[in-house]
C-alpha positions in Angstrom: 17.1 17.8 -5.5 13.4 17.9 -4.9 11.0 16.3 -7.6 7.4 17.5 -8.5 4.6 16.7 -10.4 3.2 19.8 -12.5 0.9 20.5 -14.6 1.8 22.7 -17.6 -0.7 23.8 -19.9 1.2 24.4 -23.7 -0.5 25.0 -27.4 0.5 23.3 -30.6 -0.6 22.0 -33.6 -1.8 17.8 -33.4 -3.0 16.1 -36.8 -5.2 13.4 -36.2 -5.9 10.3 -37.9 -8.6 11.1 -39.8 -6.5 15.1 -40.9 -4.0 12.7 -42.7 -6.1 10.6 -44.3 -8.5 13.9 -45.9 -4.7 15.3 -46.3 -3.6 12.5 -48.3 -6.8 11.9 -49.5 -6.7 15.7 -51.5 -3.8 14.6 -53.5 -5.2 11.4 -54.9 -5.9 11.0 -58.6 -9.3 10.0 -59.8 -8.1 6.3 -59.9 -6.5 6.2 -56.4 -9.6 8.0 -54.7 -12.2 5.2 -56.1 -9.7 2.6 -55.0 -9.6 4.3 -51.5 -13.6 5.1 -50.9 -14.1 1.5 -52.6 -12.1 -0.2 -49.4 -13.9 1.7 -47.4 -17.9 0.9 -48.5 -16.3 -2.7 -48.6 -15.2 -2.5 -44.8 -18.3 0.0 -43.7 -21.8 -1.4 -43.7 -23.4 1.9 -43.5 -22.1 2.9 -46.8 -22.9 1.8 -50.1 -22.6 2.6 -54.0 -26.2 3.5 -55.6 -26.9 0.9 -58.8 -25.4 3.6 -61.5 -22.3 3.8 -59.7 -21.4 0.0 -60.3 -22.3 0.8 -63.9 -19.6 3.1 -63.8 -17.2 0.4 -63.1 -17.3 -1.5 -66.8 -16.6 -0.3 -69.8 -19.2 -0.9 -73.3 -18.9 -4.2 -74.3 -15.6 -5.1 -72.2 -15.0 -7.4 -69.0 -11.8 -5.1 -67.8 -13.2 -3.4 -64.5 -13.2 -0.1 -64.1 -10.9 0.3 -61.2 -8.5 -1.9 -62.8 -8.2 0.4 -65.6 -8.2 3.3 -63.6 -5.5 2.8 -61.3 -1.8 1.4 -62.4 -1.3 -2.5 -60.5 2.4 -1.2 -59.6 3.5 1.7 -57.4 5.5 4.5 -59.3 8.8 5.9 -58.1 7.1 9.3 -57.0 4.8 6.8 -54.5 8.4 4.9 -53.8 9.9 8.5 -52.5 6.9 9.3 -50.5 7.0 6.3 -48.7 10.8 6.9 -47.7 10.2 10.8 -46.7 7.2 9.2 -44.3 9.4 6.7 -42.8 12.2 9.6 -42.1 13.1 10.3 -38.5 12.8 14.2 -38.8 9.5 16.5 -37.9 6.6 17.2 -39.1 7.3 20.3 -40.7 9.8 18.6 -42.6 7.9 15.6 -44.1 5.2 18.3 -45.2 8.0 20.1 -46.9 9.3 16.9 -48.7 6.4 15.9 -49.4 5.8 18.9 -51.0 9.0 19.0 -53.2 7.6 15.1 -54.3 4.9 16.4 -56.2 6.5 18.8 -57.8 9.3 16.3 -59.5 9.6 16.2 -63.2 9.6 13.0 -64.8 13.6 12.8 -64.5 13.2 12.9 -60.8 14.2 17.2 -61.3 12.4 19.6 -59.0 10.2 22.3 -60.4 9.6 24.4 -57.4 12.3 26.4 -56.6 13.7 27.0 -52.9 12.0 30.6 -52.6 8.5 29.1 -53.7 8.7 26.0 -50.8 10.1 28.5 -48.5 7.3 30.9 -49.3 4.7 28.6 -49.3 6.1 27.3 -45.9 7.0 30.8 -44.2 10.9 29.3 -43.5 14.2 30.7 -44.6 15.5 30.4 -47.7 18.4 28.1 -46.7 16.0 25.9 -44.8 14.2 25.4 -48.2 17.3 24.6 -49.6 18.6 22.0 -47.2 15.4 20.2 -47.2 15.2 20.1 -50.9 19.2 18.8 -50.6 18.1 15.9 -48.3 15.8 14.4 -50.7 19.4 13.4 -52.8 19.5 10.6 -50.3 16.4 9.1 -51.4 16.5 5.9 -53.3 17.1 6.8 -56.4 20.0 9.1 -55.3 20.0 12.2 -56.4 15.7 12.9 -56.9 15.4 16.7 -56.1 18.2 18.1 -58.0 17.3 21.0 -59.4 19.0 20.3 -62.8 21.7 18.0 -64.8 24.3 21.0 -63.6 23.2 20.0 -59.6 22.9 16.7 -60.1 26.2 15.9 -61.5 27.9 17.9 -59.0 26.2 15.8 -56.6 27.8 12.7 -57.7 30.8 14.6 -57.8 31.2 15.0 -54.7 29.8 11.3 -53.7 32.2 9.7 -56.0 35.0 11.8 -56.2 35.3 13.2 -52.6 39.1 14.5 -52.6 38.7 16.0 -56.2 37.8 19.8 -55.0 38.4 20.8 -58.5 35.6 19.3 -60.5 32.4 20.4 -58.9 34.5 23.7 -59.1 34.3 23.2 -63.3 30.9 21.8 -63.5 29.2 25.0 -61.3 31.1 27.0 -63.7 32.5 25.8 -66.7 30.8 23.0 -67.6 30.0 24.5 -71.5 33.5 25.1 -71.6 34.9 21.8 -70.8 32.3 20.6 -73.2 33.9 22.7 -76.4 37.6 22.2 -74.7 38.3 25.4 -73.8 40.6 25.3 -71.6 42.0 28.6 -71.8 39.1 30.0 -70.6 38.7 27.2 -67.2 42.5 28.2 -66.9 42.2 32.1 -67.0 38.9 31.7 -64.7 39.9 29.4 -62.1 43.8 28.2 -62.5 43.3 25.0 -63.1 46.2 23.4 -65.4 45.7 21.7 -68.7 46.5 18.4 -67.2 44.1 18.6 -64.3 41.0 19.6 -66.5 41.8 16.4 -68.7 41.4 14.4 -65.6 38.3 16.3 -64.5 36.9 15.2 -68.0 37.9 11.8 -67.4 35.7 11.9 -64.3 32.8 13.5 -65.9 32.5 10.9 -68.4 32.1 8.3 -65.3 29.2 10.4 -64.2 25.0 9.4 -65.0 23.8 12.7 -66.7 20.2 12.3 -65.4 18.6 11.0 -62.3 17.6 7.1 -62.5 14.2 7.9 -61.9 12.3 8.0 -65.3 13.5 4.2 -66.1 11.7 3.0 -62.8 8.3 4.5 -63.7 6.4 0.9 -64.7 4.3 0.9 -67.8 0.7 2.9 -66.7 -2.3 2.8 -68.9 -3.8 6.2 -70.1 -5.7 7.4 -67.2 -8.9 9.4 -67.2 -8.8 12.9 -66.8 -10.0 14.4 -63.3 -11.3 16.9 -64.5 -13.0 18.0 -68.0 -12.9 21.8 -69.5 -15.8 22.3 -72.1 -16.2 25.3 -74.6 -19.9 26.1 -74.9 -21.4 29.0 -76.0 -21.4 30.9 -72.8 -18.3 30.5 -71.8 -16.3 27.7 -70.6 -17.6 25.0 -68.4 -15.9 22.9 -65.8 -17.2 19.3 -64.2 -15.6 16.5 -62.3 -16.7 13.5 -64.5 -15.9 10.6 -61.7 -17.2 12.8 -59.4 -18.6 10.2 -56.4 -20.0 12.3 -54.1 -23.8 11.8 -56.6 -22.9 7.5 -55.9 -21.8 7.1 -52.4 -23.9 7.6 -49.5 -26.2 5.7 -46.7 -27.1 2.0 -46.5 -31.0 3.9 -45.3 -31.9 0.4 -43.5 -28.7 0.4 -41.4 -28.8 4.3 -40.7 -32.7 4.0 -39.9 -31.6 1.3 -37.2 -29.0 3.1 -36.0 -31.4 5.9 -35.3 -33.9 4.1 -33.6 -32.3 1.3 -31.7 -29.8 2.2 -28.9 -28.5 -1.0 -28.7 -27.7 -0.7 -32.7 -26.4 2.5 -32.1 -23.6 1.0 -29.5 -22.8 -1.4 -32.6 -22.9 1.3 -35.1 -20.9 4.1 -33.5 -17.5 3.8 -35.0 -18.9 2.5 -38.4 -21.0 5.6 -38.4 -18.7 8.4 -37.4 -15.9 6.6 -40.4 -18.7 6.7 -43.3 -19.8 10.9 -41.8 -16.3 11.7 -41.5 -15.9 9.7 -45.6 -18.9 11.2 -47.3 -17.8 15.2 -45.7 -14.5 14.3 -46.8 -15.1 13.5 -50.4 -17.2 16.4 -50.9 -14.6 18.2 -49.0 -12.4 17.2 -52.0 -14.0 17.6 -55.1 -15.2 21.3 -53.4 -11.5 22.6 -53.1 -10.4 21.3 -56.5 -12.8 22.7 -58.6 -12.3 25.6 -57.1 -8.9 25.4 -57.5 -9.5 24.7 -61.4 -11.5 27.5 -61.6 -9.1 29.8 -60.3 -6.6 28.6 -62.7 -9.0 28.6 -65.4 -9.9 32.0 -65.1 -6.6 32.8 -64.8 -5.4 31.5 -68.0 -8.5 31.5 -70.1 -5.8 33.4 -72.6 -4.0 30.4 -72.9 -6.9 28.6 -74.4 -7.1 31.0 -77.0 -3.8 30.3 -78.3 -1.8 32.8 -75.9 1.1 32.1 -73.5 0.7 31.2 -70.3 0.5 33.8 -67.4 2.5 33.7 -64.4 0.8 32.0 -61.8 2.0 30.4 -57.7 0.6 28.5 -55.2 0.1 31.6 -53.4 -2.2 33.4 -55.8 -4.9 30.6 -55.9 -4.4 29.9 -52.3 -5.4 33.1 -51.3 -8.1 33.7 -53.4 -9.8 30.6 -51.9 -8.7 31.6 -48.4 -6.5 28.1 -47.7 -3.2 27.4 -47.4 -0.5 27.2 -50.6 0.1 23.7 -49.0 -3.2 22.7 -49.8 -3.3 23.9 -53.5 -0.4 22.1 -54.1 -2.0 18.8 -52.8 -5.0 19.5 -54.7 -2.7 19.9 -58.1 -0.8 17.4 -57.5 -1.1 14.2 -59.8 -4.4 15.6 -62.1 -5.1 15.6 -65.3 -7.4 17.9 -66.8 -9.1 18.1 -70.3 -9.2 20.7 -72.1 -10.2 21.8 -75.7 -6.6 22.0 -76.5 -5.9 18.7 -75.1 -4.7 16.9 -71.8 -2.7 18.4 -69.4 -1.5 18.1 -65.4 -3.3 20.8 -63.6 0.1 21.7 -61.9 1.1 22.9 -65.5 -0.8 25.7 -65.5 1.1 27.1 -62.3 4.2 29.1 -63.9 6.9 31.4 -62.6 7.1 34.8 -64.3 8.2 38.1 -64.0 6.6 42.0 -64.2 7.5 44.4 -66.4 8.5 48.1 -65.7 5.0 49.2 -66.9 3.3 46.3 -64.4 2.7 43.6 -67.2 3.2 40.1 -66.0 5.2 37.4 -68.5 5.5 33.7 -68.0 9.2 32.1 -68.5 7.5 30.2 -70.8 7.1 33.6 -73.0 10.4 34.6 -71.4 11.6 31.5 -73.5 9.8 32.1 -76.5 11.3 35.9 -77.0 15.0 34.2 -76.5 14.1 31.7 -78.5 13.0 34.2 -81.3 15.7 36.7 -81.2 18.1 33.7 -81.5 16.3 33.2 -84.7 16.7 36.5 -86.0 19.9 37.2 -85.0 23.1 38.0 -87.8 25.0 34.6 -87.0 28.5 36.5 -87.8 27.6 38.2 -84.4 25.2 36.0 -82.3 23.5 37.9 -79.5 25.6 36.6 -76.1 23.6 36.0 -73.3 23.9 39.5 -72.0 23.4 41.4 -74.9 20.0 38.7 -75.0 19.8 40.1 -71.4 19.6 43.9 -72.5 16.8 43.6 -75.5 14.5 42.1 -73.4 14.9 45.2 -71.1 15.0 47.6 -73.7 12.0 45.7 -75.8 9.5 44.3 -72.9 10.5 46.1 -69.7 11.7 42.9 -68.1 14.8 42.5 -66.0 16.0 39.2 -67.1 19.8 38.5 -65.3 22.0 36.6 -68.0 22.4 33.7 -65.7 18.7 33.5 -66.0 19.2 33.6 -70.0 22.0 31.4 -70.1 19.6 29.0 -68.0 16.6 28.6 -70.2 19.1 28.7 -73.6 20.1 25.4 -72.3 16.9 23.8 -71.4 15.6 25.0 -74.9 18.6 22.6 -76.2 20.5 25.9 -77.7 24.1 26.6 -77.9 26.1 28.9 -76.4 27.1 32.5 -79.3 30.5 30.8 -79.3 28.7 27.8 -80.7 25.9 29.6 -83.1 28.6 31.7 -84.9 29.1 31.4 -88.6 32.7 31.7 -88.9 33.1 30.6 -92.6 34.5 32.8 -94.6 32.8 34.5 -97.7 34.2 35.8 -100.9 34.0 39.4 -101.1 34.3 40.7 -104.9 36.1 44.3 -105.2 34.5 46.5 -108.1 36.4 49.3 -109.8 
């Protein structure tokens, strides 16, 4: 065996220090990026705050600072799980893809992006989408990344009741009808005896129907919006209302020092680079989220007319700016924007939809709405089932709607199954000569 010393040249892709931090620093809330920039003018000599910036920081006629009310003293579960993915032996890729799937957790700890949107958004296979998403079950609280109650109790399912094959096998399947007790239907479907479905119930009962998440979340004051959506007479107007980037900037003494005195300059160097690399990243910032906003406003200016929602991804925005879907999704993750309808999270506004035969595009929220009406209408002697809901919306809008896909939003809209809606009292009928 002979041993050598080479030299081998390879490319790859190295984050720095300072990547993370203008990374991390894109997905921070109004609150949490005056916190952050605030350490930093404390720590940086160079920087400072001009004089109507610390105005900013009290509120008419009360003592409460401004950061105080701005930012929640306790750490929230979502900042709990994105901790625990950070501290995770596995590779890069992988934390960006958790990560990811973080923001985009309901306030039950359910996960609104589906596996083909994170494995679009991160060029990978659908299965490796999905096995990601599944390792976020391990998290503390268990079970945070489920994609619904249905996931999430066959989850525990299968923690709790490891030798019981049969009941994740009901719960996939026939979870409505162990509800009802139809157990001719689980038997005709699967085989499964009277006796072992009663047991299977049994179990269920043992089981937490939502994620533990929501009753972590401590008690957070009403935060300020990030951004603000006015109505004016030429159209609609967007801003960024704690907008720094007008209040932080050079200590001119220090920076005029540093210019002209090398030996300054030595003692400045680091300080220096830091407060360039702050100011170019907070502008940085408040650039790619206002034009993300914009984008999305443009988008669904309908919806602020009184209009559904139009389908909207990562994607879209992402390559209209010319950045990564990746980086929309940090810059819509955790604001709030006003609007003349009210507040809402700017993630909101990005909705999965579908296109019609004639090339029309419809959110699932409308998708919902249509269900939700023909429901409404329907003869309750003979309630639509999910397929025939399946084949009007085909027939009626063009749209290609599977009945699992029905059968899913029915429940999230709280409705019951046709065997459930139907009217089966019986009515006099009167017989005329």
């Amino acid at each position: 065996m002979k041993l050598e010393l080479v030299q081998k040249q390879t490319t790859g892709l190295f984050m720095t220090t300072e990547m993370r931090q203008a990374v991390q620093m894109l997905q921070y809330s109004a609150g949490e990026l005056w916190e952050y920039v605030q350490r930093e003018v404390d720590e940086n000599p160079l920087l400072h705050f001009s004089v109507d910036a610390a105005s900013m920081f009290y509120k008419k006629g009360a003592s409460m600072n401004f950061m105080e009310e701005m930012t929640p003293d306790q750490a929230s579960w979502r900042d709990n799980i994105e901790d625990q993915i950070r501290l995770l032996q596995v590779s890069e890729e992988t934390k960006e893809m958790l990560i990811f799937l973080a923001g985009h957790l309901d306030d039950d700890g359910f996960c609104e992006a589906s596996d083909e949107e994170t494995a679009e958004t991160f060029h990978t296979t659908l299965e490796s989408a999905r096995n990601v998403r599944m390792s976020m079950f391990n998290l503390d609280p268990e079970g945070v990344g489920c994609r619904n109650i249905r996931e999430y109790l066959v989850f525990q399912a299968v923690r709790r009741f490891p030798e019981d094959e049969k009941l994740p096998l009901i719960i996939r399947h026939h979870l409505d009808d162990l509800a009802l007790g139809n157990w001719e239907e689980i038997e005709k479907s699967t085989g499964i005896q009277w006796e072992e479905g009663e047991e299977a119930l049994f179990r269920l009962k043992q089981l937490n129907p939502r994620p533990p998440a929501a009753s972590l979340s401590p008690s957070i004051p009403s935060l300020p919006p990030d951004l603000i959506l006015e109505e004016t007479e030429e159209g609609y107007q967007l801003h960024d209302p704690y907008s720094m980037t007008k209040y932080l900037g050079w200590d001119h003494e220090l920076l005029e020092l540093y210019d002209t005195n090398a030996e300054a300059a030595g003692f400045f160097e680091e300080d220096y680079k830091r407060a360039r690399w702050l100011i170019q990243s907070v502008e940085s910032r408040k650039n790619t989220l206002l034009q993300t906003a914009e984008v999305v406003v443009r988008h669904q200016r309908e919806f602020f007319k009184g209009r559904s929602l139009q389908p909207l991804t990562l994607k879209n925005v992402a390559d209209r700016i010319g950045v990564h879907e990746s980086t929309i999704s940090r810059a819509a993750a955790n604001k709030v924007i006003q609007t003349p309808k009210g507040l809402y999270s700017l993630k909101s506004f990005f909705v999965t939809g579908y296109q019609s035969e004639d090339g029309r595009g419809y959110s699932s929220g409308y998708v919902k709405e249509r269900i939700a009406g023909m429901i409404e209408g329907e003869d309750k002697r003979k309630p639509y089932s999910d397929q025939s809901i399946s084949r009007l919306l085909l027939q009626q809008e063009g749209l290609h709607i599977s009945r699992r896909t029905v059968a899913k939003y029915r429940e999230t809209m709280k409705i019951a199954s046709s065997s459930r809606r139907k009217d089966t009292s019986k009515k006099l009928h009167l017989l005329h000569s």
